[in-house]
C-alpha positions in Angstrom: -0.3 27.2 -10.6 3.0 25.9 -12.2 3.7 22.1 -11.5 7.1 22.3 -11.2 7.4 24.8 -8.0 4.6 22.1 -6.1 6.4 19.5 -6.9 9.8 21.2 -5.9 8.2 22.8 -2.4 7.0 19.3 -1.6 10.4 17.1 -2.4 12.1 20.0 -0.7 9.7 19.6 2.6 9.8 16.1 2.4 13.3 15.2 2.4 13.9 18.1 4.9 11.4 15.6 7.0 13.9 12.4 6.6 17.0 14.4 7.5 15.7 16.0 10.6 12.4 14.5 12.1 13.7 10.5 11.1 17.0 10.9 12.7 15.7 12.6 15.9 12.9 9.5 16.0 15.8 7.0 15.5 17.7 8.7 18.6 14.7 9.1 20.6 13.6 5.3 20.7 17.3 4.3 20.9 18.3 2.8 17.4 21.1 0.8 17.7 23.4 -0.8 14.6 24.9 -3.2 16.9 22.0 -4.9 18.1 21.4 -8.4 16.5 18.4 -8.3 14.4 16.1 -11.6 14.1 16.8 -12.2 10.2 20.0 -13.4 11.7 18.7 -14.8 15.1 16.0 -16.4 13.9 17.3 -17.3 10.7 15.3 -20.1 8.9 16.2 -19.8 5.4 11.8 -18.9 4.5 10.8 -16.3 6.3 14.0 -14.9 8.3 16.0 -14.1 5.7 19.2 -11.2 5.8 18.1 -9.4 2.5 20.8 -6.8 1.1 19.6 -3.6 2.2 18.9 -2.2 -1.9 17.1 -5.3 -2.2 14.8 -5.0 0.9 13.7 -1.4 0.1 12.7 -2.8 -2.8 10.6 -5.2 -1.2 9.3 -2.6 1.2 8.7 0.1 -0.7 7.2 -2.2 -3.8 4.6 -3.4 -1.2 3.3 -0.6 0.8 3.2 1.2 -2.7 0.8 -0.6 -4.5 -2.5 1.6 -5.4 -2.8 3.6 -2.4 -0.5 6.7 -2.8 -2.1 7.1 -6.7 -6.0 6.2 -6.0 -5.9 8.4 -3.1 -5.1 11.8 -3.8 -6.8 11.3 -7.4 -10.0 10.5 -5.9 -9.3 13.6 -2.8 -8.8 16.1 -5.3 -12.2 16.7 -5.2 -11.5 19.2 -2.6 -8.8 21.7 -4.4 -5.1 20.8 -4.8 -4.2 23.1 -1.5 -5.4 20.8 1.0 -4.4 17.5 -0.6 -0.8 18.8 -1.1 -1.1 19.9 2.5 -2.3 16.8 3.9 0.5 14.5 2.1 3.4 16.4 3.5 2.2 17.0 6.4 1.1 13.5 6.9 3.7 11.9 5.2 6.4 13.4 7.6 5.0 13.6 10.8 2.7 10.9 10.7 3.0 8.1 8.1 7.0 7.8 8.3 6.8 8.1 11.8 4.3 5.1 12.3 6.1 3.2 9.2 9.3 3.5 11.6 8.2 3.2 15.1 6.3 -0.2 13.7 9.5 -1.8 11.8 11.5 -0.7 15.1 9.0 -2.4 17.7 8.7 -5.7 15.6 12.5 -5.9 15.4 13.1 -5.5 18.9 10.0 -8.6 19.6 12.0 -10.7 17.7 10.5 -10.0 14.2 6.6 -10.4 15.7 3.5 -8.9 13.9 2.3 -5.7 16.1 -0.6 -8.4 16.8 2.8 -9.8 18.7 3.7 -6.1 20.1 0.2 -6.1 21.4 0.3 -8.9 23.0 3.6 -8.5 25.2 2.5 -4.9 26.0 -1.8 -4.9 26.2 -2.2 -8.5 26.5 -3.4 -11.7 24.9 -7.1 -10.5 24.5 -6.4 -7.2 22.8 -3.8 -10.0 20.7 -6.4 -11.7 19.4 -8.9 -8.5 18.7 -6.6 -6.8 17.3 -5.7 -9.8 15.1 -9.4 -10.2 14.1 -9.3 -6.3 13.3 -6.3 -6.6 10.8 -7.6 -9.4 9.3 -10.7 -7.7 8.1 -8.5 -4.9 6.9 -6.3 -7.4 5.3 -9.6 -8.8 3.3 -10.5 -5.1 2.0 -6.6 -5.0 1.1 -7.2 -8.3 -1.4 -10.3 -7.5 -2.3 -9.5 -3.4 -3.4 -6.1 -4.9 -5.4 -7.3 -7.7 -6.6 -10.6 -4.8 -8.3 -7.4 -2.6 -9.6 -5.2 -5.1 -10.9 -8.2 -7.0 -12.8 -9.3 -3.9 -14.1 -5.9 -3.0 -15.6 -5.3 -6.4 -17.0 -9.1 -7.0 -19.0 -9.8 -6.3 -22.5 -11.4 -8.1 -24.8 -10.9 -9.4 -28.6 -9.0 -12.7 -29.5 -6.7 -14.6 -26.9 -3.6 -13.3 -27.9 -2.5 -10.3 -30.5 0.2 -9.0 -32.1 1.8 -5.8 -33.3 1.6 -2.6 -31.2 -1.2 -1.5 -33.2 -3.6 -4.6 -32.6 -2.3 -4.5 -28.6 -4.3 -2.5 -26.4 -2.6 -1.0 -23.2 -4.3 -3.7 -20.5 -3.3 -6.2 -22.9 0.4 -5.1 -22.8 -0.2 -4.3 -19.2 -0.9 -8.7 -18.6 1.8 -10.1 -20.9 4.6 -7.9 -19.1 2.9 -8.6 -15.7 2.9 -12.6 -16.3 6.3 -12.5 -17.6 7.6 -10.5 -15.0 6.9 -13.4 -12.3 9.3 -15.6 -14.6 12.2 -12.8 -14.2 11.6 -12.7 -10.7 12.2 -16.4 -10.1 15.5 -16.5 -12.2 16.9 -14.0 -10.5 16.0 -15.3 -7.0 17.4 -18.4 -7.9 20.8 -16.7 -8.7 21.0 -14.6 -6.2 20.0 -16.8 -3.8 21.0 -20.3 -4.7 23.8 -19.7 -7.0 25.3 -16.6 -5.0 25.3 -14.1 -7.4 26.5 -10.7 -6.8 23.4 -8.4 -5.8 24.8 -5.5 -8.8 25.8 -7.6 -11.7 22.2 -9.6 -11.1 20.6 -6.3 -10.8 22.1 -4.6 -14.0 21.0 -8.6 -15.9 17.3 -8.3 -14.6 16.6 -4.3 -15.2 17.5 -5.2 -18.9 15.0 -8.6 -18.5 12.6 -6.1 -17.2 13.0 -3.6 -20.3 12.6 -6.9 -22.5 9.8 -8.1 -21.6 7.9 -4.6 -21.3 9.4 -4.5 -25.3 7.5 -7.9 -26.0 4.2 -6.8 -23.7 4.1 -3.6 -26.0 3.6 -5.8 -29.1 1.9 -9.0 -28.1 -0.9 -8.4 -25.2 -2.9 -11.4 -23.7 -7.0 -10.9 -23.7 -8.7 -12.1 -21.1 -12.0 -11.4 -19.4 -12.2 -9.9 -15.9 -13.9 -12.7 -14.2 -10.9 -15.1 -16.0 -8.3 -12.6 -14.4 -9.5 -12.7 -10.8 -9.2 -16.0 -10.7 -5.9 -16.0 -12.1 -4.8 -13.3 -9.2 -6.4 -15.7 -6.7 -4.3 -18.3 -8.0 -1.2 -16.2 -8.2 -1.2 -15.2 -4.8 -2.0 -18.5 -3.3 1.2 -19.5 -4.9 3.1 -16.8 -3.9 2.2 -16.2 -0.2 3.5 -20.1 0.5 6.8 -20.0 -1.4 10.3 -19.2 0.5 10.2 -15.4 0.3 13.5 -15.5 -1.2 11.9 -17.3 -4.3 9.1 -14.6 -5.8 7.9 -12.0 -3.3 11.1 -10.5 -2.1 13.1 -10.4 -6.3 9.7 -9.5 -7.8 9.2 -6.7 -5.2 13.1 -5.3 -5.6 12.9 -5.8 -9.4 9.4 -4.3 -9.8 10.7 -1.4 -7.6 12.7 0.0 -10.4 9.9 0.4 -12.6 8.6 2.5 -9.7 11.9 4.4 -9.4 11.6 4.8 -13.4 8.0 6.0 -13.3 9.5 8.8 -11.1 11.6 9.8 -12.7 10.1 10.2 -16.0 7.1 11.6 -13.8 9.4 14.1 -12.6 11.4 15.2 -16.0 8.1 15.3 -17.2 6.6 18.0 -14.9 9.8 20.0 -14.6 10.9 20.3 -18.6 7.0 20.5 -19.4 5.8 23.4 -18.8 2.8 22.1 -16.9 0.1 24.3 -15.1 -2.2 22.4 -12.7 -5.8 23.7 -13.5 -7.5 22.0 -10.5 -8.7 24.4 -8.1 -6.4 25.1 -5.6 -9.4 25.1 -3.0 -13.4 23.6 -4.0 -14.6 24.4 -0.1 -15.4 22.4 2.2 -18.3 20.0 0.9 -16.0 19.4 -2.0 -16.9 19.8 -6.4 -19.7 17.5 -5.7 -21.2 19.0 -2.7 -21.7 15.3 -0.8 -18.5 14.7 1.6 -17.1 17.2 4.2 -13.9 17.5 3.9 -13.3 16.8 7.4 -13.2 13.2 7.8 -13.4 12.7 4.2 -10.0 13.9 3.0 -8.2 12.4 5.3 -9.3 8.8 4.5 -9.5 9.1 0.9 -5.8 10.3 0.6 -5.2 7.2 2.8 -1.7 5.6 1.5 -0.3 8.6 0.1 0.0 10.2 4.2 -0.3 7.5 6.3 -1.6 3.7 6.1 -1.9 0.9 8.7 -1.2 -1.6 6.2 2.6 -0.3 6.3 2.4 -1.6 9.7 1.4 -5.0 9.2 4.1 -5.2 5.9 7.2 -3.5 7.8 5.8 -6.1 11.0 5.3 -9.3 8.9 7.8 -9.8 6.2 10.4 -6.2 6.2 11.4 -7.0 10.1 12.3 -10.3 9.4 14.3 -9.5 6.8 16.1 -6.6 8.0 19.8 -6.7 7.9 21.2 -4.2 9.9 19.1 -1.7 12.2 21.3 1.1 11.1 19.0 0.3 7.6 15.4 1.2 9.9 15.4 4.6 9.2 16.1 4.8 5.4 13.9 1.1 4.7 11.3 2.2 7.4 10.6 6.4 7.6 12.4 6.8 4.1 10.2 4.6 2.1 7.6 6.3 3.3 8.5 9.6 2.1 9.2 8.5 -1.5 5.4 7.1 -1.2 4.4 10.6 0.0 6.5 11.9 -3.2 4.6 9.9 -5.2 1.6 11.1 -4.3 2.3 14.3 -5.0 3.1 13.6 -8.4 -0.5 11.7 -8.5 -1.8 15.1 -7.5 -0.5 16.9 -10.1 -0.9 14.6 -12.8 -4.7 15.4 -12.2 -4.2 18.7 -11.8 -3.0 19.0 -15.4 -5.5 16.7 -17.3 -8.2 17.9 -14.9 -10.6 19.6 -17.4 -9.9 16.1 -19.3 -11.1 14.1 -16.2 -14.1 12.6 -15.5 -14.1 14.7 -12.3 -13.3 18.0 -14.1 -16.4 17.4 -16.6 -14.3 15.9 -19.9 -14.1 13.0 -20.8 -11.6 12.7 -22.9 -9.6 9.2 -23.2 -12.4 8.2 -21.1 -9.8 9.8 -18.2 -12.6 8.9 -15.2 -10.4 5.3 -13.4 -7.7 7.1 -10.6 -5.0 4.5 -13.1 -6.0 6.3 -15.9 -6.1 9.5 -15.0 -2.7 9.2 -13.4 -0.8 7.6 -16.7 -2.9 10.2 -18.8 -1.8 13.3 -17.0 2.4 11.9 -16.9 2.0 11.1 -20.4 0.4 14.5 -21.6 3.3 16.2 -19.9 5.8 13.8 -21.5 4.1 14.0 -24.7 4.1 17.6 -24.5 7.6 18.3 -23.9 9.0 17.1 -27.0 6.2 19.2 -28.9 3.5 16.5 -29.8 0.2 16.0 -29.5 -1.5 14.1 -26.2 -3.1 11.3 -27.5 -3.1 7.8 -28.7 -1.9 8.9 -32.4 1.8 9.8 -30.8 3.6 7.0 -30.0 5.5 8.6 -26.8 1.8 9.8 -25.7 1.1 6.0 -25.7 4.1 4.1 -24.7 4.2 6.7 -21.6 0.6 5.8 -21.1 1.2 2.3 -21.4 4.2 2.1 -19.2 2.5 3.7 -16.3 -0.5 1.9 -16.5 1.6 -1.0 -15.7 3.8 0.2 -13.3 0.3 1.0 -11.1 -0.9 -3.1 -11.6 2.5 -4.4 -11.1 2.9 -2.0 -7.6 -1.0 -3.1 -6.8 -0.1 -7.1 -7.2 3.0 -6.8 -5.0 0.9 -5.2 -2.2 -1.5 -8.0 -2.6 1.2 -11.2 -2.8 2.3 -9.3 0.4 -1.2 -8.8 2.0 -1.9 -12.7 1.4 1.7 -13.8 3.3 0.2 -11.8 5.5 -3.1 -13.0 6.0 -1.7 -16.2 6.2 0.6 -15.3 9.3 -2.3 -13.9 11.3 -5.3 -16.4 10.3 -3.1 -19.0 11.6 -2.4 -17.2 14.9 -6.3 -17.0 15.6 -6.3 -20.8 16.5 -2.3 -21.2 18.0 -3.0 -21.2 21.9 -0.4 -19.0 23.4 3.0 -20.9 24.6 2.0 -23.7 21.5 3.2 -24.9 18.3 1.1 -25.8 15.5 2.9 -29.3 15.4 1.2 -29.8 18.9 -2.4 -29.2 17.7 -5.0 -31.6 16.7 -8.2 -31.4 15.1 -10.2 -28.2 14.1 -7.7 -26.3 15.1 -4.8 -27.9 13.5 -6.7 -27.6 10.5 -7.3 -23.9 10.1 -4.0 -23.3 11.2 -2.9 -24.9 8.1 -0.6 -22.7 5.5 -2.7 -23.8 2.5 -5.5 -23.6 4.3 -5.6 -20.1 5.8 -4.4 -19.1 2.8 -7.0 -20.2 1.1 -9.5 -19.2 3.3 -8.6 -15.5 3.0 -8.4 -15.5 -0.7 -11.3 -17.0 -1.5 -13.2 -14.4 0.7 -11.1 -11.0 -0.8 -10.8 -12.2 -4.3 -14.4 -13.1 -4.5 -15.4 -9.6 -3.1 -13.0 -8.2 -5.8 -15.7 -9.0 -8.3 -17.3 -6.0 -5.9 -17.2 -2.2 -7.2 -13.8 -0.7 -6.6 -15.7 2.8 -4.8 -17.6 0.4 -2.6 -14.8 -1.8 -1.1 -12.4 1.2 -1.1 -14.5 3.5 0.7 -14.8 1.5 4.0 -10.8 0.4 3.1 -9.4 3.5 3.7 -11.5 3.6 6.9 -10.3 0.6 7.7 -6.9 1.3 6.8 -6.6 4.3 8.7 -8.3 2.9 11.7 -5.2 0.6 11.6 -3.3 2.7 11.4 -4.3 4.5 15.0 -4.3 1.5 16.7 -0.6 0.5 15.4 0.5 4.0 16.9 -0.9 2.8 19.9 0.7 -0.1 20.3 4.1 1.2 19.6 3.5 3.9 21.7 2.3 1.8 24.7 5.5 -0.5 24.2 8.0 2.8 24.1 6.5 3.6 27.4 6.7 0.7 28.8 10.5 0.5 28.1 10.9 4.5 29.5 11.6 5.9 25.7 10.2 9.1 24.9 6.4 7.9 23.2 4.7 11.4 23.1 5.3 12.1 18.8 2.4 9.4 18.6 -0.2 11.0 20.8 -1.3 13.8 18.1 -1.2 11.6 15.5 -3.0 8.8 16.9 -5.6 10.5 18.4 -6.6 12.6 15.5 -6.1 9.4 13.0 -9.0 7.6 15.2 -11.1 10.4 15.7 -11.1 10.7 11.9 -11.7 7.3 10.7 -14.2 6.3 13.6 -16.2 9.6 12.4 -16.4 8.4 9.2 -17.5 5.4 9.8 -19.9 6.5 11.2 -21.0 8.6 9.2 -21.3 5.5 6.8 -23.1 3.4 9.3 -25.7 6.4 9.3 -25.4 6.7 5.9 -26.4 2.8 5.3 -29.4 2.8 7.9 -31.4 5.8 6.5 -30.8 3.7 2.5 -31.8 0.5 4.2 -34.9 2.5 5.8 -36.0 3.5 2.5 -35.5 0.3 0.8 -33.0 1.6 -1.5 -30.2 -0.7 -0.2 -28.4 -2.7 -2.5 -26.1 -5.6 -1.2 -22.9 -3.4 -1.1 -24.5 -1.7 1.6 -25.1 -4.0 3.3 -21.7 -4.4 3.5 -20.2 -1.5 4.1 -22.7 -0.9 7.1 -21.8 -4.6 8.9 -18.1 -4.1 8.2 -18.1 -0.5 9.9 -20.0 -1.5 12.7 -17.5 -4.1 13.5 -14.3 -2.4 12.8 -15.8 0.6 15.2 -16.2 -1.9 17.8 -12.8 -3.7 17.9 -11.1 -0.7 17.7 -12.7 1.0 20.7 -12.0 -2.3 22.7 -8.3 -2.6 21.7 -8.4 1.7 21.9 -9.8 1.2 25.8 -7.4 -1.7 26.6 -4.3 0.0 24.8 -4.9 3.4 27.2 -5.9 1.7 30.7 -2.4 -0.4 30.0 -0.4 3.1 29.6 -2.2 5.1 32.0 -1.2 2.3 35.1 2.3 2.4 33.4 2.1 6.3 33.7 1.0 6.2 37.4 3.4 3.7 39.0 6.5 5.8 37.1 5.0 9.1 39.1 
């Protein structure tokens, strides 16, 4: 099948989606450019900050990015190219954007609140506080998945530092442009923020830092051991979840967004001036090339991020609302940077599908193509290589600066998520021990203490980062259960909140109901799974893990699931 008519079908689809489905959501629930948003209501110079619209996509779409829309169809294309391709548009129009949207919308009208907020006001305090134990187990598997990626595309081995782009090795380049790309982002928050720089002329200045220091990563790399680069991510995002956002996470996120935007784009040239055929199968049946997973609930949690993810929800909830200018800029910063991450999963899709053969899942092994990263960067840069005639490998330099490039576009998009994921888990930690109607000033004791910054912070980092040091399969098979799951109950929420204010809620029932169906099937299908392994004493320690960690994600969510639907069933009856 020619690459370029899949990849033209499914940009055609999905900006057809934005036009027409986002702006009949955004009149449906009553979107409204005149209404004051709480970045300016709430203003506090840290967290509620008015960002410039360019700047905030950046943000957003830097951090629900991360891994997710590349790992997952990579690893789903075990099932043929057909049903993936289906599932993303599909999925990415009329239920990722949608929840993406409806859960930026719902925070900005509770006054830039978490959904554990939008739960609260419209379930109760109880589902609150489940539902804030729920995310924050998701949140774990968020730093413990990104922290396994971006450690993964950082180590190499050899002396401490090297020279010359024949002595530097691609992870090497990959940490010397990531380190100095947190320098870049500080200068130009600074600018921007404290010396009032214009937004384009700072722009135009840090995209040419940003080609710099990917010059100098090309030819000096940093070699460092993995167990020396976890702990240097834990560090990292200690530091960067407790800084004013307008310091590090929101200019690294905008300025990191163009190398997104670049990787697109010279994904896209790449598969339309190439030639390109995608070899993958369009359809492997239903157990799959390997014959263990059904494809039913499998492919729909394995594709995770690149159709729909509950993460988005606690991102465009926690740090996006609160930012948000204007909320004539929800649609495009809320539905539309979802479909750009839908986009990009197609192009993950049929990066595989041309270096398939090569892959460790098509039989070859060739470039040692078997890490979703990998594969992804060798399949762009074959077709890049291969329209100006050359050979695909390391020996042709546009073969590896392509490779090299992409490689660290995926860790820089995977550290964003995971700066993001800490704020995050810092937000909601604390909210476990806040009574309701209190400040933390007012606490004392235990609960003063864990409500800390630096100490929830730390709390939730040393648990994810040290379960990074975990196999990326094991923690990301329960995350994209987990994530899912999230997802589902996010709908929920927003849904029970649009009924209770008389909007039109009904778009979310489909989609909710199947995304919980789906991810509560599959795990349990793990729990199962786990039980007959630990039966025949063949359990190892990650599954252990995976079998607790289900069990207790399945029971929150059927909790907040039965609380969330008694709540709009009364509200359903008294308005008959």
């Amino acid at each position: 099948m020619s690459a370029v008519i899949i990849l033209l079908i499914a940009f055609a689809l999905l900006a057809l989606g934005y036009i027409f489905y986002g702006s009949w959501l955004a009149k449906q629930w009553g979107v409204d450019p005149n209404h004051e948003t709480p970045a300016h209501t709430s203003y506090d110079g840290k967290d509620f900050v008015p960002a410039n619209p360019a700047v905030l996509m950046g943000h957003h779409f830097s951090s629900i990015a991360g891994a997710g829309p590349i790992n997952g169809p990579i690893q789903a294309a075990v099932f043929g190219w057909v049903p993936v391709f289906l599932w993303i548009v599909i999925g990415g129009i009329f239920f990722g954007a949608m929840h993406d949207f409806g859960a930026l919308f719902a925070s900005i009208r509770h006054n830039g609140g978490s959904i554990g907020e939008v739960i609260k006001d419209e379930i109760g305090v109880k589902a609150q506080r489940l539902f804030t134990i729920f995310a924050l187990l998701v949140l774990i598997l968020v730093i413990a998945s990104f922290t396994a990626v971006v450690a993964g595309t950082f180590v190499s081995e050899g002396p401490v530092f090297t020279v010359g782009r024949a002595n530097v090795s691609g992870n090497a380049s990959t940490a010397t442009t990531s380190l100095l790309f947190i320098v870049i982002a500080f200068i130009f928050g600074y600018f921007v923020y404290r010396k009032n720089c214009k937004v384009g002329p700072a722009t135009v200045v840090g995209i040419i830092g940003v080609v710099l220091i990917t010059i100098v990563g090309l030819n000096f790399g940093v070699n460092a051991s993995r167990t020396f680069w976890v702990l240097f991510i834990a560090v990292y995002i200690v530091v960067a979840s407790l800084l004013p956002v307008w310091m590090l996470l929101q200019p690294r996120d905008y300025l990191s967004s163009f190398l997104l935007y670049g990787m697109m784009i010279i994904a896209f040239v790449g598969i339309v001036f190439s030639g390109a055929t995608v070899d993958l199968p369009a359809f492997t049946g239903w157990k799959g090339l390997n014959g263990s997973a059904s494809l039913f609930p499998t492919l729909f949690i394995t594709v995770a991020c690149g159709a729909v993810s509950g993460f988005h929800s606690l991102i465009g909830s926690g740090t996006t609302s609160k930012q948000l200018d204007s909320e004539k800029d929800a649609k495009v910063i809320g539905y539309g940077a979802m479909i750009v991450e839908s986009a990009l999963a197609i192009i993950a899709l049929i990066a595989i599908g041309v270096v398939f053969k090569e892959t460790n899942i098509g039989g070859g092994d060739k470039f040692l193509l078997s890490a979703p990263p990998t594969i992804f960067a060798g399949g762009v840069a074959t077709m890049v290589a291969t329209m100006f005639g050359g050979v695909a490998d390391f020996s042709n330099p546009v073969y590896d600066t392509t490779y090299t490039l992409l490689t660290l576009a995926v860790s820089v998009f995977a550290l964003t998520s995971l700066d993001s994921g800490t704020r995050l888990s810092r937000y909601m930690f604390a909210e476990l021990f806040i009574p309701e109607g209190k400040t933390r000033d007012e606490l004392t004791g235990a609960r003063k203490f864990f409500s800390h910054p630096l100490v929830s912070t730390l709390i939730m980092v040393i648990i994810g980062c040290g379960m990074g040091f975990m196999g990326l399969n094991q923690i990301w098979g329960v995350f994209g259960a987990a994530n899912q799951l999230l997802a589902g109950i996010a709908m929920l929420a927003v849904a029970a909140w649009l009924g209770n204010i008389g909007k039109n809620n009904k778009m979310f029932f489909v989609p909710m109901v199947f995304m919980l169906c789906a991810t509560i099937t599959s795990l349990t299908m793990t729990i199962i799974a786990k039980i007959k392994l630990i039966a025949a004493a063949g359990a190892a320690w990650g599954d252990w893990f995976q079998m607790i960690w289900s069990i207790g994600l399945i029971v929150l969510a059927v909790i907040l699931v039965v609380e969330g639907v008694q709540v709009m069933t009364k509200k359903e009856k008294k308005q008959a």
